[in-house]
PDB file of N, H, CA, C and O in Angstrom:
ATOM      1  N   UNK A   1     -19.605  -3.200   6.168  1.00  0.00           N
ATOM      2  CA  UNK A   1     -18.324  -3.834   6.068  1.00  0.00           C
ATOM      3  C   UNK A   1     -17.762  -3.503   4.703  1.00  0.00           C
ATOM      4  O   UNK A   1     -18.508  -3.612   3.729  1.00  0.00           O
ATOM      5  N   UNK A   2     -16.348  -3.059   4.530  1.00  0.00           N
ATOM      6  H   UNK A   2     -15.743  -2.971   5.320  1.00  0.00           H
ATOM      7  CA  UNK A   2     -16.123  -2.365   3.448  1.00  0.00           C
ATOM      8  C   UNK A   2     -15.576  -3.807   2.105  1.00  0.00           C
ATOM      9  O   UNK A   2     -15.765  -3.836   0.889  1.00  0.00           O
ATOM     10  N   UNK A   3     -14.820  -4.904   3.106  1.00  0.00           N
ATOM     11  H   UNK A   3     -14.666  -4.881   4.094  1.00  0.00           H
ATOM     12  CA  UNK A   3     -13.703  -4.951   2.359  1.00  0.00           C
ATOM     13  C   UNK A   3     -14.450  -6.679   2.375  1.00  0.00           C
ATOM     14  O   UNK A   3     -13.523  -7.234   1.786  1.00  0.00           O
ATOM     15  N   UNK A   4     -15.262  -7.590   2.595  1.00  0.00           N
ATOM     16  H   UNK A   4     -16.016  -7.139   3.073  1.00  0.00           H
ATOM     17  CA  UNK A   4     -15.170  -8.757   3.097  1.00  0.00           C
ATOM     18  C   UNK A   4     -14.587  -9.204   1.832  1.00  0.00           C
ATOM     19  O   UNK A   4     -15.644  -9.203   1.201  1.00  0.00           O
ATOM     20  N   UNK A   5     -13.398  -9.722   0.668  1.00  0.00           N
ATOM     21  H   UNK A   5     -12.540  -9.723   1.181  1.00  0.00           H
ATOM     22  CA  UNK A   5     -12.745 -10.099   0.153  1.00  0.00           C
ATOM     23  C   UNK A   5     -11.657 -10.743   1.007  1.00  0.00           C
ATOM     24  O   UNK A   5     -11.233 -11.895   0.918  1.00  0.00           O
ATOM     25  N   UNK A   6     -11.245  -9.677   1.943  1.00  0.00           N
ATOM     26  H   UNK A   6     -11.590  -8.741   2.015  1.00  0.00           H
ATOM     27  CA  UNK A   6     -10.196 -10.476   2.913  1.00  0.00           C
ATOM     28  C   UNK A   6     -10.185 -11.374   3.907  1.00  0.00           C
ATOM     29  O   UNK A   6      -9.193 -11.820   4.483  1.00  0.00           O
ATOM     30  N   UNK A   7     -11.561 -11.685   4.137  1.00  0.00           N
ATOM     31  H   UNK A   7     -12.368 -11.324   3.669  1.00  0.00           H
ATOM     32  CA  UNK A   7     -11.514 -12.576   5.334  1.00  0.00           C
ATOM     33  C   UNK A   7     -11.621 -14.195   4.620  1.00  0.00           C
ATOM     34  O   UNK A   7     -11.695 -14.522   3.436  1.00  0.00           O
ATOM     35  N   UNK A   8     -11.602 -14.785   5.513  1.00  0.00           N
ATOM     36  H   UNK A   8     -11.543 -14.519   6.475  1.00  0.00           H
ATOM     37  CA  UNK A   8     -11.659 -16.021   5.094  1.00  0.00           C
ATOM     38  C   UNK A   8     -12.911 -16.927   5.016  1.00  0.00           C
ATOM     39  O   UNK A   8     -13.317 -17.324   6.108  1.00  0.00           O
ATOM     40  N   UNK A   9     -13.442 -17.236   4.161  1.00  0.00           N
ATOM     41  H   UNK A   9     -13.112 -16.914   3.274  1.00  0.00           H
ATOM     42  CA  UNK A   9     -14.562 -17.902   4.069  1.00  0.00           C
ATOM     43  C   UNK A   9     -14.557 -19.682   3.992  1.00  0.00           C
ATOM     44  O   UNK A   9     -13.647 -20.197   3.343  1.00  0.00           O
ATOM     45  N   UNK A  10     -15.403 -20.423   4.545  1.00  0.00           N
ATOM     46  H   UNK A  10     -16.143 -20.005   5.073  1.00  0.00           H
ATOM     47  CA  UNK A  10     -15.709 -21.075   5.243  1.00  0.00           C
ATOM     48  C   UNK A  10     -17.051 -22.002   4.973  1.00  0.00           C
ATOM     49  O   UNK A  10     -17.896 -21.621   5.783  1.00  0.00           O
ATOM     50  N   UNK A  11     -17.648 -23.203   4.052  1.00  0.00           N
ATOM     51  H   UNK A  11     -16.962 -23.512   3.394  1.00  0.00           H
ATOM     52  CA  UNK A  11     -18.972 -23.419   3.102  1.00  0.00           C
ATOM     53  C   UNK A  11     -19.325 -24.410   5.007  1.00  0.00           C
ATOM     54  O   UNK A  11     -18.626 -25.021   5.816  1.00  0.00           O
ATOM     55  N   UNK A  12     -20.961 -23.970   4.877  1.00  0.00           N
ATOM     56  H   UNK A  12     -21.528 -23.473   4.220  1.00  0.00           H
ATOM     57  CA  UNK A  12     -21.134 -24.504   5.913  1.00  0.00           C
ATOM     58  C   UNK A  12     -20.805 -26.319   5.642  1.00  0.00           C
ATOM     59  O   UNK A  12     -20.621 -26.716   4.492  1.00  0.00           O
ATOM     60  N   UNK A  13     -20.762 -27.370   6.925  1.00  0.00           N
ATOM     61  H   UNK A  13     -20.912 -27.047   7.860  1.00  0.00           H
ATOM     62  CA  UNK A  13     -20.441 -28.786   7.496  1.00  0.00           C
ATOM     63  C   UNK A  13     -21.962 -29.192   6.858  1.00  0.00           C
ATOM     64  O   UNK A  13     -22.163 -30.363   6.535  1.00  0.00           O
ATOM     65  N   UNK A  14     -23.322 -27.878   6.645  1.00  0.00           N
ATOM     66  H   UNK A  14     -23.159 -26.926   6.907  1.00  0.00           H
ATOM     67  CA  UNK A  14     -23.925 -28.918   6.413  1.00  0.00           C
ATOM     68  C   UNK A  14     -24.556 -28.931   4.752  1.00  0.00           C
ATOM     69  O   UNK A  14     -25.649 -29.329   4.349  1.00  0.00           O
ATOM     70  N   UNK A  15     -23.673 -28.473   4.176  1.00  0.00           N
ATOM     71  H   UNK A  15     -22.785 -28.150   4.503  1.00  0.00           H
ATOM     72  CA  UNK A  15     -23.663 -28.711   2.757  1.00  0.00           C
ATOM     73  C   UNK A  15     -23.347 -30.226   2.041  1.00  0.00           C
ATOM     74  O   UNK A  15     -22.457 -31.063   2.193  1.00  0.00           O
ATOM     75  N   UNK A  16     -24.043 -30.166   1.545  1.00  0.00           N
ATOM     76  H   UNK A  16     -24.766 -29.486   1.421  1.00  0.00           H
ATOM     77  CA  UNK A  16     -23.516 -31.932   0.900  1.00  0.00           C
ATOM     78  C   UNK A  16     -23.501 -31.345  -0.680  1.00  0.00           C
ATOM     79  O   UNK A  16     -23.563 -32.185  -1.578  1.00  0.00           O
ATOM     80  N   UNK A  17     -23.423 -29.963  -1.026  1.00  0.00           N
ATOM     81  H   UNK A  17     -23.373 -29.280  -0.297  1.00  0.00           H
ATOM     82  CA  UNK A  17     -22.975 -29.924  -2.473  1.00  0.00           C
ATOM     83  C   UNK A  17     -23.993 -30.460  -3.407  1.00  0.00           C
ATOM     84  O   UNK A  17     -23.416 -30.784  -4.444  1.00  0.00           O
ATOM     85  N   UNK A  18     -25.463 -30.724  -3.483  1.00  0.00           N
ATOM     86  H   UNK A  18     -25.932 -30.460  -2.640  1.00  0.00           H
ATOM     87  CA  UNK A  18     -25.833 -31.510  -4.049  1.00  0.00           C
ATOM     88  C   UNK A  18     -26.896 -30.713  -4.930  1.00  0.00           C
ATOM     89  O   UNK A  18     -27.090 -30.738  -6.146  1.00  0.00           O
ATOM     90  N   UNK A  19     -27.506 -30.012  -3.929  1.00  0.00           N
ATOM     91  H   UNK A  19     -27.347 -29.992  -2.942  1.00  0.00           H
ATOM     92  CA  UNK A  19     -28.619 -28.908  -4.539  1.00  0.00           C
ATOM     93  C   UNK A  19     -28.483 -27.275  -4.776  1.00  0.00           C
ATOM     94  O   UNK A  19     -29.314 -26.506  -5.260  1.00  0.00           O
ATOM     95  N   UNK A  20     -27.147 -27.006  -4.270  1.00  0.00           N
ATOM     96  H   UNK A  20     -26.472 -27.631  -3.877  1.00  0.00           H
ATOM     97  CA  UNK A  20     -26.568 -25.405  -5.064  1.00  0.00           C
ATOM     98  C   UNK A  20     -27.299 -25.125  -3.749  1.00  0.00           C
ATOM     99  O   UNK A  20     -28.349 -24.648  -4.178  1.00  0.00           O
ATOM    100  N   UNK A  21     -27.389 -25.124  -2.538  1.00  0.00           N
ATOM    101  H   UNK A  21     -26.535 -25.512  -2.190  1.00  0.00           H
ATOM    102  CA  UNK A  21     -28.041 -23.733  -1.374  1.00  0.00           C
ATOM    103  C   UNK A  21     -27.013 -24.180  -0.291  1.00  0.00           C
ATOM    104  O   UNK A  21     -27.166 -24.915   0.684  1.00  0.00           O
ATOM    105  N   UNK A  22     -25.994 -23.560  -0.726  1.00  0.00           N
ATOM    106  H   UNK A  22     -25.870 -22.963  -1.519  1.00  0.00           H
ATOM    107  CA  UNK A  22     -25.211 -23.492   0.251  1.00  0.00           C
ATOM    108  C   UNK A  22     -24.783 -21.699   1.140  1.00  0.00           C
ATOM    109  O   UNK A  22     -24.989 -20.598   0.631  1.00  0.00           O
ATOM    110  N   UNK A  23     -24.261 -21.933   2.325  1.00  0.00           N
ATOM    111  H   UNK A  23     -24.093 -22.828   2.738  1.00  0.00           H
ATOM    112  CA  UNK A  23     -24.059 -20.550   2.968  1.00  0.00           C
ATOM    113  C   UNK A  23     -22.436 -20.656   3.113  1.00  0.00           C
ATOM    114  O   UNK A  23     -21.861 -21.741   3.041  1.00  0.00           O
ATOM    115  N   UNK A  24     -21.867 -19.619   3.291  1.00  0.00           N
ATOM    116  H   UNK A  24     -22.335 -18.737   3.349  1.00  0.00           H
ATOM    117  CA  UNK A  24     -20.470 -19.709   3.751  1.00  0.00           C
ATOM    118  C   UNK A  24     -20.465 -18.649   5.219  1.00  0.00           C
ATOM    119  O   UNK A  24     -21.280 -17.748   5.417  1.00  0.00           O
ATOM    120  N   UNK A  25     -19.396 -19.013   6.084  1.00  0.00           N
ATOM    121  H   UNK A  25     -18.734 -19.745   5.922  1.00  0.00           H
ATOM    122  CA  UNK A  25     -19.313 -18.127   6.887  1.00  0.00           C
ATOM    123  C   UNK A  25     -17.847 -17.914   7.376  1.00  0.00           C
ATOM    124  O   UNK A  25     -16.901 -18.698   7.450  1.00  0.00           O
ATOM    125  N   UNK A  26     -18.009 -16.243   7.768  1.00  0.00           N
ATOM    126  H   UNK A  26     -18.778 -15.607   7.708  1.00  0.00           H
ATOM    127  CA  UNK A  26     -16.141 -15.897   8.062  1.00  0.00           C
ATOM    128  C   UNK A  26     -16.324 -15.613   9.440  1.00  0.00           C
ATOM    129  O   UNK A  26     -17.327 -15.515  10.146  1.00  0.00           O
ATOM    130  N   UNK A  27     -15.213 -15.515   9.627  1.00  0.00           N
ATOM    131  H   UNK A  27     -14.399 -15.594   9.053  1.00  0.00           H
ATOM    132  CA  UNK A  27     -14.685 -15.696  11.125  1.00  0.00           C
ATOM    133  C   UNK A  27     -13.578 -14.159  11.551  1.00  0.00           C
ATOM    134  O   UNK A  27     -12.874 -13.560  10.738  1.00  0.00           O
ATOM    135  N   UNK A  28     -13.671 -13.965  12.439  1.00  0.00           N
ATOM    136  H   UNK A  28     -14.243 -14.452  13.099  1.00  0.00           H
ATOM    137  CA  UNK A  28     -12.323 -12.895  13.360  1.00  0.00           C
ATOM    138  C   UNK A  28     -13.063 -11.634  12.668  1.00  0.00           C
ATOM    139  O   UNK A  28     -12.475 -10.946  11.833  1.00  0.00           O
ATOM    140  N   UNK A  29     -14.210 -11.414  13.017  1.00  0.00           N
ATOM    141  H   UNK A  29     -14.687 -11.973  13.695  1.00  0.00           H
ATOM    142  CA  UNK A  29     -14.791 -10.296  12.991  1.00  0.00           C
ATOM    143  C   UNK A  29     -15.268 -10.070  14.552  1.00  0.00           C
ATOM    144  O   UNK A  29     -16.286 -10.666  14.901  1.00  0.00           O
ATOM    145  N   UNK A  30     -14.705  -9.386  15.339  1.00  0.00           N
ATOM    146  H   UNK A  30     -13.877  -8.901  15.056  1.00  0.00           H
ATOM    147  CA  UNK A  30     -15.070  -9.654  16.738  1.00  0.00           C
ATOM    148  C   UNK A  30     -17.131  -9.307  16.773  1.00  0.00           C
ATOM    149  O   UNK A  30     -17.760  -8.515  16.071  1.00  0.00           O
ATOM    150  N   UNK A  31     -17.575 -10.110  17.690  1.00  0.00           N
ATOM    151  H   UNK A  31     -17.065 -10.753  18.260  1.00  0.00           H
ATOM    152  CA  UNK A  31     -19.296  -9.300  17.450  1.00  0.00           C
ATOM    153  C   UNK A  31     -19.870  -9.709  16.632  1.00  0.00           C
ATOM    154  O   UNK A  31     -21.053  -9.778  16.964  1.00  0.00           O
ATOM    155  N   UNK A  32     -19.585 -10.286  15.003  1.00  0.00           N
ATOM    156  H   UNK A  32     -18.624 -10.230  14.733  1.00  0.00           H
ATOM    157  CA  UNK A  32     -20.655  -9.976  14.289  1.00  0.00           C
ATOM    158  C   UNK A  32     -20.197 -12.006  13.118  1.00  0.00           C
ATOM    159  O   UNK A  32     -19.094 -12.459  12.813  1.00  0.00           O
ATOM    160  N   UNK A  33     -21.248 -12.444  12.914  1.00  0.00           N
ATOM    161  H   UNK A  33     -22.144 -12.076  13.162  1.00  0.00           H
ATOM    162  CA  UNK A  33     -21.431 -13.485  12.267  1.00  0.00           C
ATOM    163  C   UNK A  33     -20.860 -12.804  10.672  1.00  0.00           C
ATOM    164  O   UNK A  33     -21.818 -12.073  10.924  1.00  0.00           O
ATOM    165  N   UNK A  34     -20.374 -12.419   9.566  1.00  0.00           N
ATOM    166  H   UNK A  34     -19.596 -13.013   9.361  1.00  0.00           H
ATOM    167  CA  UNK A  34     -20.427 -12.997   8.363  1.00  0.00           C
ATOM    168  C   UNK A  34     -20.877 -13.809   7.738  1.00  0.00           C
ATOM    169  O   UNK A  34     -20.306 -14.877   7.962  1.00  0.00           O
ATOM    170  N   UNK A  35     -21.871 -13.907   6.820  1.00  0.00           N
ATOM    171  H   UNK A  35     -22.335 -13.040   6.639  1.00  0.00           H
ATOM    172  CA  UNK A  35     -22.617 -14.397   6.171  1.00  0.00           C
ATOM    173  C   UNK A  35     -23.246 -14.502   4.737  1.00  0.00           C
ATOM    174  O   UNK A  35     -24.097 -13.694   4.362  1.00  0.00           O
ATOM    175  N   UNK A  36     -22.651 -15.852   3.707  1.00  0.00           N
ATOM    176  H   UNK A  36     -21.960 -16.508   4.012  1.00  0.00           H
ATOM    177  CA  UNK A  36     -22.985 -15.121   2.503  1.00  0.00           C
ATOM    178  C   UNK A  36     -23.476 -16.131   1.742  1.00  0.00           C
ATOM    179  O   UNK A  36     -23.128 -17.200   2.243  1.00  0.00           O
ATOM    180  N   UNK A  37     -24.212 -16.304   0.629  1.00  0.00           N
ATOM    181  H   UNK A  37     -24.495 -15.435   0.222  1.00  0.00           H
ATOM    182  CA  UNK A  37     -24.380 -17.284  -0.689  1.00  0.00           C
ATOM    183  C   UNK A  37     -22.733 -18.049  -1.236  1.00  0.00           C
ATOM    184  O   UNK A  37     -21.954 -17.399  -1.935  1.00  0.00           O
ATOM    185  N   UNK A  38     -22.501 -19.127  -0.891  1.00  0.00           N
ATOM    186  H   UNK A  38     -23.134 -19.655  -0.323  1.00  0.00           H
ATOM    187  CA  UNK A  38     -21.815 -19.417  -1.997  1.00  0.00           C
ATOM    188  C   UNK A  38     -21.521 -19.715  -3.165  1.00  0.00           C
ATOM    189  O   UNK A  38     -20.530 -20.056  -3.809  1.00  0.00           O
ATOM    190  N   UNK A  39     -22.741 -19.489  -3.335  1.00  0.00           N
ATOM    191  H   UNK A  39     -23.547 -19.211  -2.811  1.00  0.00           H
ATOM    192  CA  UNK A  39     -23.119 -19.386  -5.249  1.00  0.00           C
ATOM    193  C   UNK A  39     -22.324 -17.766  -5.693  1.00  0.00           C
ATOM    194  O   UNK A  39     -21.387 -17.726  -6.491  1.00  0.00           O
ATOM    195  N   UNK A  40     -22.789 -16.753  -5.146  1.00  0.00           N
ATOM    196  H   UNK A  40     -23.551 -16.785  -4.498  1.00  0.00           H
ATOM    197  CA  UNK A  40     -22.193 -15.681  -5.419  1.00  0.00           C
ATOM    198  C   UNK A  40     -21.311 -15.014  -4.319  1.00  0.00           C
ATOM    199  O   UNK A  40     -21.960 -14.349  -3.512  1.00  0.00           O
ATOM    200  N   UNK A  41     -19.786 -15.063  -4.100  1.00  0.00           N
ATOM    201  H   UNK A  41     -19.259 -15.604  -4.756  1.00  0.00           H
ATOM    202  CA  UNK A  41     -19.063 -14.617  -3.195  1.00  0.00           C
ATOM    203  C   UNK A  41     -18.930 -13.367  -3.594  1.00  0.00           C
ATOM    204  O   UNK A  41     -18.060 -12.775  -2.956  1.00  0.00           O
ATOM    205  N   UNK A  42     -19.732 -12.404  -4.828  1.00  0.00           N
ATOM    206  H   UNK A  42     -20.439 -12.885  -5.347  1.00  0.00           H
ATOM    207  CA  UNK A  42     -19.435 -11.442  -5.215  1.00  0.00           C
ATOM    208  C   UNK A  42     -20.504 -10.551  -4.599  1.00  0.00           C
ATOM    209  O   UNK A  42     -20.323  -9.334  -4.646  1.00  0.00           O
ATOM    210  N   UNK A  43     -21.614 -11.046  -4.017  1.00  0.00           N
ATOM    211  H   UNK A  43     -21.762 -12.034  -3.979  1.00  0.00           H
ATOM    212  CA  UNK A  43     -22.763 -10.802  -3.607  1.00  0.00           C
ATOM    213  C   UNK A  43     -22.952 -10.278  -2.587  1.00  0.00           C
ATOM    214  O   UNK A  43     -21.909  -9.859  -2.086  1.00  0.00           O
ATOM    215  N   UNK A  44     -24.119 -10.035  -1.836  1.00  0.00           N
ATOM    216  H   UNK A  44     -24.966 -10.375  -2.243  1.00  0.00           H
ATOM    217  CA  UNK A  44     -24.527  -9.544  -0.488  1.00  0.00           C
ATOM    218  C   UNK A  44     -23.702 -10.221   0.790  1.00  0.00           C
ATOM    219  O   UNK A  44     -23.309 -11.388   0.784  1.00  0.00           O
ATOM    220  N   UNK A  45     -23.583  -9.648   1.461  1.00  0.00           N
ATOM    221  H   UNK A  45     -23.902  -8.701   1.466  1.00  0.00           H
ATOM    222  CA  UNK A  45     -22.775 -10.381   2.665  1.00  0.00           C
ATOM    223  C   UNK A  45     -23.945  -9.431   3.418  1.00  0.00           C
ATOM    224  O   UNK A  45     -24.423  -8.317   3.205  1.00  0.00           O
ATOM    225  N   UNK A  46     -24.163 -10.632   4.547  1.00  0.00           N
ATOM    226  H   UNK A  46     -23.775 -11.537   4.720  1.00  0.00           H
ATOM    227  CA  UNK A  46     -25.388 -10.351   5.910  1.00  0.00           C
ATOM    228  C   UNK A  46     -24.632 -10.374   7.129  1.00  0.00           C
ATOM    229  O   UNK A  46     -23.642 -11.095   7.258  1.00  0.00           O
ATOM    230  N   UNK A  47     -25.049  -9.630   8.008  1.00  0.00           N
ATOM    231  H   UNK A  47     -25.852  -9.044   7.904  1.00  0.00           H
ATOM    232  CA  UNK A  47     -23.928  -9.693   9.474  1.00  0.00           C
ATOM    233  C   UNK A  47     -24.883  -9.925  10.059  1.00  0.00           C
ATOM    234  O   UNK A  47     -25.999  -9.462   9.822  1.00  0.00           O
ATOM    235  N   UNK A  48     -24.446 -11.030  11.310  1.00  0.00           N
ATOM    236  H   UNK A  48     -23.539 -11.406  11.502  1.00  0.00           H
ATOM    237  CA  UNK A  48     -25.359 -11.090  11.989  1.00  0.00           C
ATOM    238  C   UNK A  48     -24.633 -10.913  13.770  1.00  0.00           C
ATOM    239  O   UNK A  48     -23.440 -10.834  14.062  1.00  0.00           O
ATOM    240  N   UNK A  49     -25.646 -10.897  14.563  1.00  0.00           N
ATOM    241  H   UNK A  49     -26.615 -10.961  14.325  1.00  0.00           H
ATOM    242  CA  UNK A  49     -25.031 -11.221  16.172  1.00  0.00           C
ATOM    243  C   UNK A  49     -25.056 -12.711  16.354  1.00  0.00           C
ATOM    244  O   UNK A  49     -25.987 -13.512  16.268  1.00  0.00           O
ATOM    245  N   UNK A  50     -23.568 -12.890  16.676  1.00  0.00           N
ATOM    246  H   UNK A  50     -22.813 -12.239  16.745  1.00  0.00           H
ATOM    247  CA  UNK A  50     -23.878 -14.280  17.637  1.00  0.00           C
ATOM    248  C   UNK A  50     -25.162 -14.657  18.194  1.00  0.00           C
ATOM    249  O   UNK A  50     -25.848 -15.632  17.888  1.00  0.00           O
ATOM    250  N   UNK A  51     -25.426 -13.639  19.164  1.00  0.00           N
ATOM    251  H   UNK A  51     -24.868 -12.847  19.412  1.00  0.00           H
ATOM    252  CA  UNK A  51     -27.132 -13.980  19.313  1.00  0.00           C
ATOM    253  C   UNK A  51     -27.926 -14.118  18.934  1.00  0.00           C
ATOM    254  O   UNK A  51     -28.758 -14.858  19.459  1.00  0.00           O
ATOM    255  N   UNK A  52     -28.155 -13.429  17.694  1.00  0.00           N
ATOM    256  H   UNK A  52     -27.479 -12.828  17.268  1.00  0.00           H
ATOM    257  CA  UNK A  52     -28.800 -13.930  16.098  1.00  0.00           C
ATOM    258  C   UNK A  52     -28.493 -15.166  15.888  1.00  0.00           C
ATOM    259  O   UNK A  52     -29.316 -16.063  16.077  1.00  0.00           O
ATOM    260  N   UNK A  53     -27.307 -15.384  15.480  1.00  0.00           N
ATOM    261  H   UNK A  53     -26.638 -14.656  15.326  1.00  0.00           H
ATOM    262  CA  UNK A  53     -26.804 -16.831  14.287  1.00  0.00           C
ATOM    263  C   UNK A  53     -26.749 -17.903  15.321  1.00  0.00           C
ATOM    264  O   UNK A  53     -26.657 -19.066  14.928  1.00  0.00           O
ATOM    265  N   UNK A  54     -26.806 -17.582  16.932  1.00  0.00           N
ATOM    266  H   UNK A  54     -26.881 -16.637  17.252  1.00  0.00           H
ATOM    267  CA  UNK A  54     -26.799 -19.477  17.209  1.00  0.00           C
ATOM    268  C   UNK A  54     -28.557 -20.158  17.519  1.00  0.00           C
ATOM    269  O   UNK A  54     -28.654 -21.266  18.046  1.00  0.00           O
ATOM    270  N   UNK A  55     -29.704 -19.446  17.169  1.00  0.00           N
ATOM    271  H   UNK A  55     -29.625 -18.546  16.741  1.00  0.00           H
ATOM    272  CA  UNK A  55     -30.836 -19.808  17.103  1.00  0.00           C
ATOM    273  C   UNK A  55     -31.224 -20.390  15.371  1.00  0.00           C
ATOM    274  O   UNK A  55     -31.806 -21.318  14.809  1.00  0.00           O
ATOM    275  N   UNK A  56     -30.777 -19.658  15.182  1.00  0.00           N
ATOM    276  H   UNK A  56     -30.304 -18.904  15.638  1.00  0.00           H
ATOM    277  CA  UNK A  56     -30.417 -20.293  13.572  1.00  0.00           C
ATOM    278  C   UNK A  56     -29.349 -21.462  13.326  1.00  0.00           C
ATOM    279  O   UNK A  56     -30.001 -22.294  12.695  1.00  0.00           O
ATOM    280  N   UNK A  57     -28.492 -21.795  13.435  1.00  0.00           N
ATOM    281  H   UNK A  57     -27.962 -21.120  13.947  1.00  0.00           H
ATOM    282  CA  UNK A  57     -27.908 -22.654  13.795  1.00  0.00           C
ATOM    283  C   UNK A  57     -28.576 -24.316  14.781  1.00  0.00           C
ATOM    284  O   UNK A  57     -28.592 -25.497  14.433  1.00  0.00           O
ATOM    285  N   UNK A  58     -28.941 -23.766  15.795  1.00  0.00           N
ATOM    286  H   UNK A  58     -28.928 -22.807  16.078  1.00  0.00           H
ATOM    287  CA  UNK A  58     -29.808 -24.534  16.768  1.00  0.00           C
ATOM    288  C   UNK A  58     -30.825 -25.527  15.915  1.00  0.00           C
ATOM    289  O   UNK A  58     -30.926 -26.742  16.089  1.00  0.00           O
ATOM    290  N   UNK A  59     -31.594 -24.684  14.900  1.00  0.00           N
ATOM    291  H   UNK A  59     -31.512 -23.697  14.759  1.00  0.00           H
ATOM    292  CA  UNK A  59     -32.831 -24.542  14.370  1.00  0.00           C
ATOM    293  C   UNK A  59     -32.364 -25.616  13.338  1.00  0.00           C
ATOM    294  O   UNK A  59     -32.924 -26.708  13.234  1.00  0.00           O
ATOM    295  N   UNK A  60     -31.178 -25.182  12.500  1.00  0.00           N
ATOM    296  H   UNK A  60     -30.724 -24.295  12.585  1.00  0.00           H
ATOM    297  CA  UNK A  60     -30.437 -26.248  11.378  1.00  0.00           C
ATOM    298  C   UNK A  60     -30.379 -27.822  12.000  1.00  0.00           C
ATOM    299  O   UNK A  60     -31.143 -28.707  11.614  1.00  0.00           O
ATOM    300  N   UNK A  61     -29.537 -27.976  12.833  1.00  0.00           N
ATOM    301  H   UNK A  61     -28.916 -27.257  13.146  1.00  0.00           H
ATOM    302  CA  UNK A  61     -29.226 -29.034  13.481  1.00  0.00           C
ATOM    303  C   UNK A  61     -29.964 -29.553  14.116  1.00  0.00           C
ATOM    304  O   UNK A  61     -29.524 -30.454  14.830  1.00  0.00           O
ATOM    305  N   UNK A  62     -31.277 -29.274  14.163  1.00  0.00           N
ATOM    306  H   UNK A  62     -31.635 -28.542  13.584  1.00  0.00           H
ATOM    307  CA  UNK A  62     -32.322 -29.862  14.805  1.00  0.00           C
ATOM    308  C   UNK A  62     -33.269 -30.458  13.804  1.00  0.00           C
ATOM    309  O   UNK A  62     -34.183 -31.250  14.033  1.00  0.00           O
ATOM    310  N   UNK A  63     -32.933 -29.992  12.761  1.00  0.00           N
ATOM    311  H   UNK A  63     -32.190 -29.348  12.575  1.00  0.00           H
ATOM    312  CA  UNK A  63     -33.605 -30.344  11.692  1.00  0.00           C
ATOM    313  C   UNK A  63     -35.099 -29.412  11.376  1.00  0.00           C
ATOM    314  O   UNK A  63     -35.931 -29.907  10.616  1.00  0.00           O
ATOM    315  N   UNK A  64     -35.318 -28.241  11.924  1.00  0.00           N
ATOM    316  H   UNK A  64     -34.642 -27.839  12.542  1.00  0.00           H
ATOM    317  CA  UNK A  64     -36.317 -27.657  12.066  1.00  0.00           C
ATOM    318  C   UNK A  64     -36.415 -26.927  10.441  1.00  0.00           C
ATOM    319  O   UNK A  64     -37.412 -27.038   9.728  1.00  0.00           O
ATOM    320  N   UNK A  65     -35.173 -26.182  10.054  1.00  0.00           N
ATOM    321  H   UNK A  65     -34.362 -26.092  10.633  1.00  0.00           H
ATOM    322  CA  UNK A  65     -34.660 -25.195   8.739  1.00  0.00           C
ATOM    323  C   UNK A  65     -34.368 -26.412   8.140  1.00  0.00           C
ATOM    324  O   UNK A  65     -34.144 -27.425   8.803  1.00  0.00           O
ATOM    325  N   UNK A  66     -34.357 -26.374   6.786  1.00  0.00           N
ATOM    326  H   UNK A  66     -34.539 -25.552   6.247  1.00  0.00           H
ATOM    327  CA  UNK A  66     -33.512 -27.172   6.125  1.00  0.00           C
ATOM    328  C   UNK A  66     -32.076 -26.550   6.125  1.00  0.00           C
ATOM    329  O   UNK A  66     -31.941 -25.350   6.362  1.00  0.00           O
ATOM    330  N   UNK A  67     -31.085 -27.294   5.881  1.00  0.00           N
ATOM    331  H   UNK A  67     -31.195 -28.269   5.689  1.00  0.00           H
ATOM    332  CA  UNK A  67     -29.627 -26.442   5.958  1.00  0.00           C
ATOM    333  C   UNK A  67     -29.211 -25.828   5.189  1.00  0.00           C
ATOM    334  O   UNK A  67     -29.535 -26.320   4.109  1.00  0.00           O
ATOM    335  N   UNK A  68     -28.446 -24.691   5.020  1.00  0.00           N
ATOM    336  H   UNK A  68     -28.183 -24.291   5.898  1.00  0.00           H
ATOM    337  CA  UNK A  68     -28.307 -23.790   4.114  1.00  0.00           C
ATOM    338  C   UNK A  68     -26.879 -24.210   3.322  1.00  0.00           C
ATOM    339  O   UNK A  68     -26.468 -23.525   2.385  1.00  0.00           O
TER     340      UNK A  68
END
């Protein structure tokens, strides 16, 4: 992905801001999750598949991961 500056980013619902491990995620990328640190928006961005990111997701809200 050349440019992710332009899309819009997004700090995950399950951040409470408290301990710095937060994730952000962008959207209207047809196919592919966006995925990044919001500590550094200057940083790595991870793509993932929907089919990837909703077992991860699943996993959050279940309380299995701690939340990112």
């Amino acid at each position: 992905m050349s440019n992710t500056h332009t899309l819009t980013w997004r700090k995950s619902s399950y951040s409470d801001g408290g301990d710095g491990n937060c994730i952000e995620i962008a959207a209207g990328i047809p196919a592919l999750v966006p995925v990044r640190d919001s500590k550094s928006p200057d940083g790595p961005v991870f793509l993932f598949s929907p089919a990837a990111w909703a077992p991860f997701l699943t996993a959050v809200k279940r309380g299995v991961l701690p939340p990112g």
